[in-house]
C-alpha positions as CSV (number, residue, x, y, z in Angstrom):
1,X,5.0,18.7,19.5
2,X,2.2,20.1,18.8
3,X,-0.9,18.4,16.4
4,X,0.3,20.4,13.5
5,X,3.5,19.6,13.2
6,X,3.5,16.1,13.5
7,X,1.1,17.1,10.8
8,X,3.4,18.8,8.7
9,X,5.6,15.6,9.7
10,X,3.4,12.7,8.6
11,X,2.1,14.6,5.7
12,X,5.4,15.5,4.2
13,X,6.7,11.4,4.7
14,X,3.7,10.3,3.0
15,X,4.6,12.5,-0.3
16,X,7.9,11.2,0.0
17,X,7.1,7.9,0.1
18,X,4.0,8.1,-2.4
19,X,6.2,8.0,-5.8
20,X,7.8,4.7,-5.1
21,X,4.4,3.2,-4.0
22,X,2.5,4.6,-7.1
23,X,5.3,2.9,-9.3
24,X,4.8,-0.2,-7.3
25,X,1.0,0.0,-7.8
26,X,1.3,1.0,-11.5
27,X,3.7,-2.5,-12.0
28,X,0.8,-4.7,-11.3
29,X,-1.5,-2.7,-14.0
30,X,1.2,-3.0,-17.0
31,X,-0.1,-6.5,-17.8
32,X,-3.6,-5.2,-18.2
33,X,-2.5,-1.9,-20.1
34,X,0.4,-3.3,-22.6
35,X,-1.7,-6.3,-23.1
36,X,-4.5,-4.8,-24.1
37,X,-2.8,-1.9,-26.4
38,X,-1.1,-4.9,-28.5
39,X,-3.7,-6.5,-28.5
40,X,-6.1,-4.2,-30.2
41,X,-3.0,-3.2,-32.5
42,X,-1.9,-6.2,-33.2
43,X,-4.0,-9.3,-32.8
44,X,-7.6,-7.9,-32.9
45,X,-10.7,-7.3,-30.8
46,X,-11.3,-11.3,-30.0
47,X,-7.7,-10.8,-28.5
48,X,-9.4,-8.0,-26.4
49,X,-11.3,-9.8,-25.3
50,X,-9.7,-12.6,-24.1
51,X,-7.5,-10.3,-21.9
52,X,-10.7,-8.7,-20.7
53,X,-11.9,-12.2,-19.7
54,X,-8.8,-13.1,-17.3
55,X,-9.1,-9.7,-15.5
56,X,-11.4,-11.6,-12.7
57,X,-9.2,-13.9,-12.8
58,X,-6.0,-11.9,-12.3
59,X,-8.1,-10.3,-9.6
60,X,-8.4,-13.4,-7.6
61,X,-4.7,-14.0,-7.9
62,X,-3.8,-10.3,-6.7
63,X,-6.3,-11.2,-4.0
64,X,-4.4,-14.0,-2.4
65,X,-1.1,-12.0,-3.4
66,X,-2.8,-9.2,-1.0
67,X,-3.7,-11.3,1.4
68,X,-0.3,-12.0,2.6
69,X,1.3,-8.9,1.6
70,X,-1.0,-6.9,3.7
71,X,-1.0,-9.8,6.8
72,X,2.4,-10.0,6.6
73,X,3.4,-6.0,6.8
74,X,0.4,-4.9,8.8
75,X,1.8,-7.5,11.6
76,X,5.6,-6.5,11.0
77,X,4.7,-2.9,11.4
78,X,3.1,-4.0,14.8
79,X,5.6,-5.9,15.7
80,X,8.1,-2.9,14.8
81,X,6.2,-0.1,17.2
82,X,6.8,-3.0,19.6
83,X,10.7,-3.5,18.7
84,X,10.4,-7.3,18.6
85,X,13.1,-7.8,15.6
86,X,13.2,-12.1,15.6
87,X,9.2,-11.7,14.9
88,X,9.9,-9.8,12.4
89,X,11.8,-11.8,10.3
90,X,9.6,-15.0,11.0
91,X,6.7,-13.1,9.4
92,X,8.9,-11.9,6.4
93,X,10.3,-15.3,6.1
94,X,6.6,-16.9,6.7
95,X,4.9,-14.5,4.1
96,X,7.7,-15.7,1.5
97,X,7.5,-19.4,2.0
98,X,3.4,-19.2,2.0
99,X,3.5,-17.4,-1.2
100,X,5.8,-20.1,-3.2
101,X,3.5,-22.3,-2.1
102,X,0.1,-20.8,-3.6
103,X,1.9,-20.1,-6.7
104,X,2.6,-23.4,-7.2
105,X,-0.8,-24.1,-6.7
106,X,-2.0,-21.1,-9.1
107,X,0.7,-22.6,-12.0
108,X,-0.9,-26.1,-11.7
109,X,-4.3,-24.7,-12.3
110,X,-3.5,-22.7,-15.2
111,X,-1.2,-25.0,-17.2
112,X,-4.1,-28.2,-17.1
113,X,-6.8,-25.6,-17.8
114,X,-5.2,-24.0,-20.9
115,X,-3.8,-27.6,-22.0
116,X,-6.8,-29.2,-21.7
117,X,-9.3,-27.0,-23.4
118,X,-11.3,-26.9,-19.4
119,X,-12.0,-23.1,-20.5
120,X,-15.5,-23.3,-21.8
121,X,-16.6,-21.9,-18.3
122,X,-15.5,-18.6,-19.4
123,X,-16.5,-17.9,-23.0
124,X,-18.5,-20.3,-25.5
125,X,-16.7,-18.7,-28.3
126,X,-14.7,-20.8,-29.9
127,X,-12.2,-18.2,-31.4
128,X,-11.7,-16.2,-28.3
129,X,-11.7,-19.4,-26.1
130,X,-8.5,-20.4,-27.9
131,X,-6.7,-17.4,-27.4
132,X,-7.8,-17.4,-23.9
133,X,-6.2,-20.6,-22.9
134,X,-2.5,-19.4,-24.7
135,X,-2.8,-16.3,-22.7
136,X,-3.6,-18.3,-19.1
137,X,-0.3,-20.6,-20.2
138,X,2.0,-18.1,-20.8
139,X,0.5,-16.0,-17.2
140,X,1.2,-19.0,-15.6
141,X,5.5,-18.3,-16.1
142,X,4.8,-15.0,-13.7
143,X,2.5,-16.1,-11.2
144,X,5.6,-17.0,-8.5
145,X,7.6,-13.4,-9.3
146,X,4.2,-11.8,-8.6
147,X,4.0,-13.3,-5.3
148,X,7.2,-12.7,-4.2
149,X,8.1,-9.1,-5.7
150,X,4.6,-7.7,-4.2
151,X,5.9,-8.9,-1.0
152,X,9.9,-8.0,-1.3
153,X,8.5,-3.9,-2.6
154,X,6.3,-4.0,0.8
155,X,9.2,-4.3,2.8
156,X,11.9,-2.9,1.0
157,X,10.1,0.5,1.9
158,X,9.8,-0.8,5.1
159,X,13.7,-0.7,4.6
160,X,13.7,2.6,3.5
161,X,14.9,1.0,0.4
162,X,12.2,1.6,-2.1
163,X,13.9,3.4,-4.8
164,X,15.1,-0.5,-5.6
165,X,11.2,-0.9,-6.1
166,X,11.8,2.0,-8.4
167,X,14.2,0.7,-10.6
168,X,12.6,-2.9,-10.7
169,X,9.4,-1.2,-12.1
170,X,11.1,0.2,-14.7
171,X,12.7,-2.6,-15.8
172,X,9.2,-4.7,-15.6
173,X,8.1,-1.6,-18.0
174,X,11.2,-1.8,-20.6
175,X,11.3,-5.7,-20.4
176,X,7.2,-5.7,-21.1
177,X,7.4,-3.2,-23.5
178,X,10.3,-4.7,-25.4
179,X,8.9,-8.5,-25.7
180,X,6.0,-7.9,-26.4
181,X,7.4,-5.7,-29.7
182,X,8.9,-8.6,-30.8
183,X,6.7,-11.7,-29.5
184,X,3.8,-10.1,-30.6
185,X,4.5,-7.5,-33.4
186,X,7.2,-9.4,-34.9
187,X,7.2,-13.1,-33.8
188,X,3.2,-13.0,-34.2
189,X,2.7,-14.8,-31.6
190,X,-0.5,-13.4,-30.1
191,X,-2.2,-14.3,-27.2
192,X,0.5,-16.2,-25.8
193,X,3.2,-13.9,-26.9
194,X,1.3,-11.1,-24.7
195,X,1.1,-13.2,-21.6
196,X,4.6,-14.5,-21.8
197,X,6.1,-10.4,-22.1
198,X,4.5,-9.8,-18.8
199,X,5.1,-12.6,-17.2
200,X,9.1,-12.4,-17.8
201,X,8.6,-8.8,-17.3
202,X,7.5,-9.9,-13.7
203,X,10.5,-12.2,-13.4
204,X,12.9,-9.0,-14.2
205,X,11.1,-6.7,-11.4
206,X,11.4,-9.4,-8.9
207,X,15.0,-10.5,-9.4
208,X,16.1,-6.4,-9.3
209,X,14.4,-6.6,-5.6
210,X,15.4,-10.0,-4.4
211,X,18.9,-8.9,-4.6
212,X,19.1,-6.7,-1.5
213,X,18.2,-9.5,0.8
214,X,20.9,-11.3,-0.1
215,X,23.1,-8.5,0.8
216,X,24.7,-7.4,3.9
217,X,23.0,-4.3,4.1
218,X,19.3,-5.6,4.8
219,X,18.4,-6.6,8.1
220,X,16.0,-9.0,6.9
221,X,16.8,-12.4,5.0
222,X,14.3,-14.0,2.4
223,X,14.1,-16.8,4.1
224,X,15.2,-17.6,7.9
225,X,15.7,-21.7,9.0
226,X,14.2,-21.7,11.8
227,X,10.6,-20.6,10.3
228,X,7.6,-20.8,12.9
229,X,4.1,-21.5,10.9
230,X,2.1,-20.8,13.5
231,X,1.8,-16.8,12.7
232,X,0.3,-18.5,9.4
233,X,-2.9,-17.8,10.6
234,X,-2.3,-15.0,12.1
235,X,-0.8,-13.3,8.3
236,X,-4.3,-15.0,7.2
237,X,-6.7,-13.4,9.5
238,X,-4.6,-10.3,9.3
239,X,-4.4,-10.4,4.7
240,X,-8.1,-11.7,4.5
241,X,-10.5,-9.0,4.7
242,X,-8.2,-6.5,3.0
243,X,-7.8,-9.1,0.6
244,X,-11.5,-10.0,0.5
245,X,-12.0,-7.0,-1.8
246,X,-9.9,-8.0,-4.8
247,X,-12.4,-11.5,-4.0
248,X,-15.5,-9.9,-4.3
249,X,-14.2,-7.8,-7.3
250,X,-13.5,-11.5,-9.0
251,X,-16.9,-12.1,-8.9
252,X,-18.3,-8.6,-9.6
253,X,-15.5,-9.0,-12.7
254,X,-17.2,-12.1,-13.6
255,X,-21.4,-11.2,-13.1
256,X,-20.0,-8.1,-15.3
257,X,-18.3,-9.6,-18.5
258,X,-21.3,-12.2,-18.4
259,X,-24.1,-9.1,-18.1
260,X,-22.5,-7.1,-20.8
261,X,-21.8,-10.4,-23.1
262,X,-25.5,-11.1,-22.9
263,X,-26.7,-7.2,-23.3
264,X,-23.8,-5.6,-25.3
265,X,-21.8,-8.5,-26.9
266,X,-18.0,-8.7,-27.1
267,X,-17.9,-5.0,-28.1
268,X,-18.8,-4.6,-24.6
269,X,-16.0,-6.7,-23.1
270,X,-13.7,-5.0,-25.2
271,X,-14.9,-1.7,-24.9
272,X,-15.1,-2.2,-20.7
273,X,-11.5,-3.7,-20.9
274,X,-9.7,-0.7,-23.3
275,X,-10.6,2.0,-20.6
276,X,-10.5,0.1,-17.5
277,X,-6.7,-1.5,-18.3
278,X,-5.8,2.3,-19.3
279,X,-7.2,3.5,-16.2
280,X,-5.0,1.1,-14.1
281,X,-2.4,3.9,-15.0
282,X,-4.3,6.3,-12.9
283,X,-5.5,3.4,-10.4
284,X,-2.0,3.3,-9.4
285,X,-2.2,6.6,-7.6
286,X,-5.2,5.6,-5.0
287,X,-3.3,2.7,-4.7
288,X,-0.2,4.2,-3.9
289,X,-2.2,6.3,-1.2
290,X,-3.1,3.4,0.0
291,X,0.0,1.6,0.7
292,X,2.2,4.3,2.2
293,X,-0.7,4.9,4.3
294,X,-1.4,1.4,5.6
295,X,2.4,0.8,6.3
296,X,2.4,4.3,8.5
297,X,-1.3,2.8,10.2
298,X,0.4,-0.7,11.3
299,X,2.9,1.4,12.9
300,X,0.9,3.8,14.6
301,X,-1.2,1.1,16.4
302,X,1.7,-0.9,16.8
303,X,2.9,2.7,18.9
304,X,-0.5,3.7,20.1
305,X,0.6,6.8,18.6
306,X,-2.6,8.2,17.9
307,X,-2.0,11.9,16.8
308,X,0.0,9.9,13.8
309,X,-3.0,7.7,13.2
310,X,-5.5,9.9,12.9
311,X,-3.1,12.7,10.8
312,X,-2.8,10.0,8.0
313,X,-6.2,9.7,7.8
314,X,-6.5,13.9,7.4
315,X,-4.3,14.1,5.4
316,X,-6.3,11.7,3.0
317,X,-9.0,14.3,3.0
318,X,-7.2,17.4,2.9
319,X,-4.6,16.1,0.3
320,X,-5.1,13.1,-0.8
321,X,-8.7,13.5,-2.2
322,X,-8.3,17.0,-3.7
323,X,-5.1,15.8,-5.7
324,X,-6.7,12.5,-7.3
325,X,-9.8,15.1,-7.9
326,X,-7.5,17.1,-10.2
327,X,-6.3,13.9,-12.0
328,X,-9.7,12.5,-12.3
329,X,-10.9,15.9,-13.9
330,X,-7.4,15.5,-16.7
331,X,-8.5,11.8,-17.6
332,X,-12.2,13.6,-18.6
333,X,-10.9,16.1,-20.5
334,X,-8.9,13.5,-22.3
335,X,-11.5,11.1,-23.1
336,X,-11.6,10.8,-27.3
337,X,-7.2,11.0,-26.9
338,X,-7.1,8.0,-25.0
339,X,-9.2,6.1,-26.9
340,X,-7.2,6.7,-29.8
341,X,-4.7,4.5,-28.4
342,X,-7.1,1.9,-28.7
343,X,-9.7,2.6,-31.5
344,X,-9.2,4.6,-34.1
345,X,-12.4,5.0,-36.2
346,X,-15.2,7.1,-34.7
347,X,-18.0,5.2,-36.5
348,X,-17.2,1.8,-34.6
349,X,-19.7,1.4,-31.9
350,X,-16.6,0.2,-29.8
351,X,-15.4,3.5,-30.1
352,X,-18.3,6.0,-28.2
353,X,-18.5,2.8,-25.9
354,X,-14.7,3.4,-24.5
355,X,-14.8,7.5,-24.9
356,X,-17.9,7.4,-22.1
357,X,-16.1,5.1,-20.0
358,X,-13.2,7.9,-20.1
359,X,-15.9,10.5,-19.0
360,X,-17.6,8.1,-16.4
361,X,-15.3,5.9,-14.7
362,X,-12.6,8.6,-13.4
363,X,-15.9,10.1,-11.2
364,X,-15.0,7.1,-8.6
365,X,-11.4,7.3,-8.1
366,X,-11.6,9.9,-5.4
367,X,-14.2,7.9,-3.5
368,X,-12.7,5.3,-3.7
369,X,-9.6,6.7,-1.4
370,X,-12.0,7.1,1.2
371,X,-12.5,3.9,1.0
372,X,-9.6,2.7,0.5
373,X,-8.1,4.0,3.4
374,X,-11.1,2.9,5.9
375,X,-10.8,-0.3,4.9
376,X,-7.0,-0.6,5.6
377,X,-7.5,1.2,8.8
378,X,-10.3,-1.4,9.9
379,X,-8.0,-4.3,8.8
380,X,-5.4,-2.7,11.1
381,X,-7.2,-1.9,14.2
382,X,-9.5,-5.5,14.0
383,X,-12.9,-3.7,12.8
384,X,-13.4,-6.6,10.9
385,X,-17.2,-5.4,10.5
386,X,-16.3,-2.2,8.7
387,X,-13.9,-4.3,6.7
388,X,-16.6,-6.8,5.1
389,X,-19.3,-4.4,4.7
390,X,-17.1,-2.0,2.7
391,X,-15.6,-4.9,0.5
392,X,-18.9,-6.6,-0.3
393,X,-20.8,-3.8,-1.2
394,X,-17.4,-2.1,-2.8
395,X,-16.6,-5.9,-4.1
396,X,-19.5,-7.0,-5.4
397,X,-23.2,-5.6,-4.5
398,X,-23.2,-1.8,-5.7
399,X,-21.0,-2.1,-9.0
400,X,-22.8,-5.7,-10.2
401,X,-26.2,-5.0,-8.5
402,X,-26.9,-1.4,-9.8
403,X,-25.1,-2.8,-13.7
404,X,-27.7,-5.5,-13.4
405,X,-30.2,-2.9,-12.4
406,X,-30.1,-0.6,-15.4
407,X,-28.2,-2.6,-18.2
408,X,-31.4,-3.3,-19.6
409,X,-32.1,0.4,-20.2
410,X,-28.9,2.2,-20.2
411,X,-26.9,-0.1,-22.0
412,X,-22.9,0.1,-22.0
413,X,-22.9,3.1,-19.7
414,X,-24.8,1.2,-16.8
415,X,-21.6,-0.6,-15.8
416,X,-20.0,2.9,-15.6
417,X,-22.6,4.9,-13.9
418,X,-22.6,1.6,-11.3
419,X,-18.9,2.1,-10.2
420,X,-19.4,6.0,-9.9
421,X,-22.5,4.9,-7.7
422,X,-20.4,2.3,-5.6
423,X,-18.0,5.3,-4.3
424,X,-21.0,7.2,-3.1
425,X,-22.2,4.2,-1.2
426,X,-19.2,3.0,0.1
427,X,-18.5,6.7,1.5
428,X,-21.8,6.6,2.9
429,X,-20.9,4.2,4.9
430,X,-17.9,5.0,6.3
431,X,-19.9,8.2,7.6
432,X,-22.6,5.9,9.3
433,X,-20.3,3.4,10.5
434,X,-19.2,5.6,13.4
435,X,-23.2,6.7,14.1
436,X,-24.4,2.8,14.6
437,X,-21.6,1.9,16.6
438,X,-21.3,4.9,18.7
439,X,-25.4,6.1,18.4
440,X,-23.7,9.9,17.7
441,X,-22.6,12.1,14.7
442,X,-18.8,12.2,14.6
443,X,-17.5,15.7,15.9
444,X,-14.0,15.0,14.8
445,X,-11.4,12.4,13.1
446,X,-10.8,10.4,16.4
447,X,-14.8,9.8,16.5
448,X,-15.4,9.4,12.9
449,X,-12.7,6.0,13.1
450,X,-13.8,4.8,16.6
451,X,-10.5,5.0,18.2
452,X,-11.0,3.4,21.1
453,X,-10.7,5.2,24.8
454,X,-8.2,2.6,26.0
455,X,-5.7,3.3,23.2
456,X,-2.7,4.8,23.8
457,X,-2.1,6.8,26.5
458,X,-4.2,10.1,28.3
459,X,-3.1,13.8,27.0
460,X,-2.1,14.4,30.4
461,X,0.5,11.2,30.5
462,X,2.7,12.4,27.3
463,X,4.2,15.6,26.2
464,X,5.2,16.2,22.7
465,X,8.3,18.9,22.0
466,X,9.2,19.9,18.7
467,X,12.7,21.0,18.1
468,X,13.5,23.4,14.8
469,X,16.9,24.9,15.6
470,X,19.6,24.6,18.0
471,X,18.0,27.2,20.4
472,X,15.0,24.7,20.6
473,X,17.0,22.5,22.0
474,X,18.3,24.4,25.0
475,X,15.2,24.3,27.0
476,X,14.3,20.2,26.3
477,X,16.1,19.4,29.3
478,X,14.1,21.4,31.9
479,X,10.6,20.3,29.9
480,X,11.1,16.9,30.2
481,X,12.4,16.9,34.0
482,X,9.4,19.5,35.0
483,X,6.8,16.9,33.3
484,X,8.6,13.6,34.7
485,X,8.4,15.5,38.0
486,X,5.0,16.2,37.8
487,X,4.2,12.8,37.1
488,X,5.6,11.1,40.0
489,X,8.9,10.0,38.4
490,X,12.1,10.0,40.9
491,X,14.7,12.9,40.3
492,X,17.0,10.6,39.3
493,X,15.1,8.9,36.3
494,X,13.6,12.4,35.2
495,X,17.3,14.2,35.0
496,X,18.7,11.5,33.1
497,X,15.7,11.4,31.0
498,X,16.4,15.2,30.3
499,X,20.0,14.7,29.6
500,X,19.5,12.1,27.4
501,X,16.7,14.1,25.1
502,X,18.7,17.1,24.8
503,X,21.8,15.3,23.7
504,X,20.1,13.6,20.7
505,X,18.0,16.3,20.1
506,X,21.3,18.3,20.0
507,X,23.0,16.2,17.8
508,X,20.4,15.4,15.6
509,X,20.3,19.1,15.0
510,X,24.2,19.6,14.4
511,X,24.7,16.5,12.5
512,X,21.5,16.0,10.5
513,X,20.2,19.4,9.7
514,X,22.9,20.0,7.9
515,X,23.0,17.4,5.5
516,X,21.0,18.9,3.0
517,X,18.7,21.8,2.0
518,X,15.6,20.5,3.2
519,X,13.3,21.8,6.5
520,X,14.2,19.7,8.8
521,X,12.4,19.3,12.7
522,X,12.9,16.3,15.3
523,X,9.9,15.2,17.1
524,X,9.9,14.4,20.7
525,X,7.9,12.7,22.8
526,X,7.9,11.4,26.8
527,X,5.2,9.2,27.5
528,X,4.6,8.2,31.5
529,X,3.0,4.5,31.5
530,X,2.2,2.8,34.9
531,X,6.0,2.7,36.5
532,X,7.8,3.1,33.4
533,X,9.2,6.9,31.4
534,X,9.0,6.4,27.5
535,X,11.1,8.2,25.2
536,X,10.7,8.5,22.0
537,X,12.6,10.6,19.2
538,X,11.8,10.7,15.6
539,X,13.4,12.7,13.0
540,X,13.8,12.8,8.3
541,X,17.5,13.5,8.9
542,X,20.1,10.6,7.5
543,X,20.1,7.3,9.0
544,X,22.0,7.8,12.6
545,X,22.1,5.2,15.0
546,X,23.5,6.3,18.6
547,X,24.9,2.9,19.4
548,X,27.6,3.5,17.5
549,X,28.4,6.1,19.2
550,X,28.0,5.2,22.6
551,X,31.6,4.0,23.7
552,X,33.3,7.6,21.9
553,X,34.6,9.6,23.8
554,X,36.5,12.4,23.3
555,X,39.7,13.4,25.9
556,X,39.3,16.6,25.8
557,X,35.9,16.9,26.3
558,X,34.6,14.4,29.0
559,X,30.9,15.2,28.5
560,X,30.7,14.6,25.3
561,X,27.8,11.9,23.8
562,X,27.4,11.6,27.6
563,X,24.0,11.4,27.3
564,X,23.8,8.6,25.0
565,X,26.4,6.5,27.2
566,X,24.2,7.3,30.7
567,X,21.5,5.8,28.9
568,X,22.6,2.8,27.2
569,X,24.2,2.3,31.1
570,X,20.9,2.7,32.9
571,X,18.4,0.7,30.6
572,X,19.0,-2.4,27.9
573,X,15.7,-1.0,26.5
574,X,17.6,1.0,24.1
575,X,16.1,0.4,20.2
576,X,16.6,2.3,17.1
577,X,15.2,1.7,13.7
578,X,15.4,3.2,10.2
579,X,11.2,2.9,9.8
580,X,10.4,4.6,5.8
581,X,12.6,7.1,5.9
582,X,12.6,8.2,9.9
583,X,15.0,7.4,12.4
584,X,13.4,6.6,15.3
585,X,14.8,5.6,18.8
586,X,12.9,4.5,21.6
587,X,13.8,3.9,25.4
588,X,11.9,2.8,28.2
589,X,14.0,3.6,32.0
């Protein structure tokens, strides 16, 4: 196979997978955007404001969410390239349990502080300090459905079962939407009536997910008896510096609302909060990115596949970045509509205030995929470096430091300009990273992410086929015995390695081409590692696991599926998995 179709491969599973992602993305941004629409429509700026104030807030709790969302499928998808199923499920069973526990932890918190009047932290408005503690009481009823459905939408793609994730965000939309009609526009009951919507909005999207695993189609249960804490740490050390961003943002959220409260006034807050919360709508794209991109990452170094790993990161910057580019430029040109949906008279100072953060803010989002996708590959690969300096200064130094830096002058439009600032430091270093580490400029993708030599295995130990048609297929066999052969391998292992390949590779053709209208290819590869010959085949087509057909035979054909009962004789290294869409079988003779 050669680099551009496994290309063509990873590119076209990304776009596949990248609707169900954005939707799961866009789920954890309707709080901030419904909220703040009723709000301004129906309660009042103070009401604004309040929702602008928990915003660091709900950043720290999506941070901790993150934390073991990403620990927990960034060490599943290793533990997937490595076939070990029973670790699998301890992490997934782990990663539930752990976030149950925080929750609990996060509801405590919340309920005594919005009680108790323990608020004044926050604002020393008296008004908007009211409406802030009966929005943290009713958050607190969907803090434990955020844990758990964050989790449960991470690994029901890793299920290839997303389009649940789908479903659930629709209902978290309707559910939202509907409630907070009536709690807030009917019922009048404010700041409380917009946290609770969202909160048993979160309840709805997590019960459509949870579902699955008690079915007896997934191969994962929520939660396993035998549960082995010691990966805890391991899902912590894993979750933290990915998670470390959403921290620093906490308190970049909170040196901002303070800066612009004591240079703009509420106006500010509100103002910041109307075109940020709206933006989350486009936010969920990058985001998106992100995701499908870390889970295909994890799964890659799990592999040591590193064609796959670097082509995700390409296709970040030859599709990725010039499609959120495009969207960024539409969100400009809409400025003065979208505010609309917020303020509707031109001469409030409010107003101008939200139209240039329209115009300003979208400048960062494609940046901010570079990023983005650095930072998840560093968490990945243990670059734990690269991790913290891109989340501090992304986090906290260039958006707070540069605000703090020419608020005095600039105003409202300081915190703007700052973010679109961030993105061009952040990128710049990414593209030093690579220079420091290695002391040279990066001549190609492999250099720019400091793969190391030692990973995976030498171009001259694996061969990569790429079968299209049915002709294709009649010339795997004598490929993969020549390169076995000239590699050492004994004629016995490298004709049955042969046989085998061309049999799936035939039936994957016959069987799974066929299914539908789409372009279809099956990627092959042969990897020769110290003593042992990997195989590895990887095709789109419907799920098809050869152990069930193993022990068919058919009388009047005696070769038939021979191939796939040789192998399953000559090796108990036999594994197939359904990874996001692929079906992909591995065996090591």
């Amino acid at each position: 196979m050669n680099s551009r179709s496994n290309m063509k491969l990873t590119s076209r599973l990304l776009f596949r997978l990248l609707p169900m992602q954005i939707f799961l993305a866009l789920t954890g941004s309707i709080n901030a955007i419904v909220s703040g629409l009723f709000a301004t429509n129906f309660v009042g700026t103070d009401a604004m404001t309040a929702v602008g104030l928990y915003g660091p807030i709900n950043m720290f709790v999506y941070a901790i969410s993150t934390m073991l969302v990403g620990g927990a499928t960034i060490l599943c998808g290793k533990y997937m390239g490595r076939d070990e199923d029973d670790k699998v499920q301890n992490v997934f069973s782990l990663g539930n349990l752990l976030g149950v526990c925080i929750a609990a932890f996060f509801i405590t918190i919340f309920l005594i502080a919005g009680f108790f009047d323990l608020t004044g932290v926050m604002t020393g408005d008296a008004a908007v300090r009211a409406l802030f503690n009966r929005y943290i009481i009713g958050q607190a009823v969907g803090i434990l459905p955020i844990f758990l459905g964050n989790q449960l939408a991470a690994f029901l793609s890793i299920e290839n079962k997303a389009s649940r994730t789908t479903v659930a965000s629709f209902v978290f939309l309707a559910v939202n939407v509907s409630l907070n009609f009536l709690f807030v526009a009917k019922l009048h009951m404010e700041a409380f009536g917009l946290a609770l919507a969202a909160s048993i909005g979160a309840w709805a999207f997590f019960l459509v997910q949870v579902v699955y695993f008690f079915s007896p189609q997934s191969e994962l249960r929520l939660f396993s008896r035998n549960v082995r804490w010691d990966e805890t740490l391991q899902i912590v050390k894993i979750g933290i510096p990915g998670a470390a961003s959403y921290g620093y943002q906490t308190l970049r959220g909170l040196i901002v609302n303070e800066l612009l409260l004591v240079y703009v006034g509420n106006e500010g807050v509100s103002a910041f909060t109307a075109s940020d919360s709206l933006l989350r709508l486009a936010w969920a794209v990058p985001g998106g990115m992100m995701a499908v991109s870390r889970m295909l990452i994890s799964i890659s170094i799990g592999e040591e596949d590193k064609q796959t790993l670097t082509d995700v990161m390409r296709n970040m910057f030859r599709r990725f970045l010039p499609l959120m580019s495009a969207i960024s430029l539409a969100i400009i040109l809409s400025s003065k509509f979208l505010t609309m949906m917020y303020y509707r008279d031109p001469s409030d100072p409010v107003y101008m205030m939200t139209v240039w953060g329209f115009r300003i803010l979208p400048l960062c989002m494609p940046l901010s995929i570079i990023c983005m996708h650095f930072t998840v590959y560093a968490q990945a690969s243990g670059k734990q470096i690269l991790v913290h300096l891109l989340s501090v200064f992304d986090g906290v130094i260039s958006v707070a430091g540069f605000t703090a830096l020419l608020i005095p002058r600039m105003g409202m439009n300081s915190v703007y300009i700052a973010n679109v600032l961030n993105g061009v430091v952040t990128t710049v270093i990414v593209g030093l990273y690579p220079i420091i580490k290695t002391g040279k400029i990066p001549r190609n993708m492999e250099e720019l992410m400091v793969i190391p030599e030692g990973f995976g295995v030498s171009e001259d130990q694996r061969m990569d086929i790429t079968v299209r048609s049915i002709e294709d297929v009649v010339s795997v066999a004598k490929e993969v015995q020549d390169f076995c052969s000239g590699r050492g391998i004994d004629r016995k292992r490298s004709y049955y390695a042969g046989l085998f390949l061309e049999e799936m590779a035939g039936n994957v053709v016959m069987h799974g081409f066929s299914k539908d209208s789409r372009d279809h290819s099956v990627d092959i590869r042969v990897v020769r590692k110290d003593e042992d010959v990997i195989l590895r085949i990887k095709d789109d087509c419907v799920p098809f696991d050869p152990a069930e057909r193993r022990n068919m035979t058919d009388p009047e054909d005696i070769t038939k599926n021979i191939g796939i009962r040789m192998i399953y004789k000559l090796t108990d290294r036999t594994e197939y998995k359904n990874m996001l869409g692929l079906n992909v079988l591995t065996v090591r003779i």
